[in-house]
Residue, then its C-alpha position, 0 to 999 in steps of 0.5 A: x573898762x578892761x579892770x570891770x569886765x577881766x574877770x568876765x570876759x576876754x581881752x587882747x589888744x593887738x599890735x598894727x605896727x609890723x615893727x613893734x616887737x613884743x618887748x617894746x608893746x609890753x613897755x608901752x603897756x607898763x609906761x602907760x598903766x595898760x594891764x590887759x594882754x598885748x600881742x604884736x601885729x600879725x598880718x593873718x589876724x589883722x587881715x582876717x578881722x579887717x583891721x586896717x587902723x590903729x585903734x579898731x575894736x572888734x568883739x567876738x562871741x565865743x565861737x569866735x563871730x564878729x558881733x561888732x567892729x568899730x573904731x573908739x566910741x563911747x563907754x556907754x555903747x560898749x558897755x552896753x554891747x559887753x554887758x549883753x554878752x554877759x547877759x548871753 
């Protein structure tokens, strides 16, 4: 989904492990074909999103409001909430 929506909109995948430094995410990402940005856990942004588990998504408008957090679901419901926000 990331390679249908880089050039539109903005992505970055961040760390909830506080022992992953940037090195071993960027391997991960190279191991596992991941090309969007990745950054290690910091406690200030995951506490002020309220991500408390691995794999919460939350998409921000761009005066950075929370519009939608969730953990994995379908394709369809995310790219329906993105396309929206394409759409404006």
């Amino acid at each position: 989904m990331y390679s249908d929506y880089e050039s539109q909109l903005h992505f970055i995948a961040i760390g909830t492990d506080g022992g992953e430094d940037a090195g071993r995410i960027r391997s991960f990402a190279e191991d596992n074909g991941y090309t969007w940005p990745m950054i290690p856990a910091d406690g200030d942004v995951l506490n002020g999103y309220r991500i408390t588990r691995q794999s919460t998504a939350v998409v921000l408008d761009s005066n950075g409001i929370i519009l939608s957090r969730a953990g994995y679901g379908s394709s369809k419901n995310w790219r329906s909430l993105l396309d929206s926000l394409i759409d404006g």
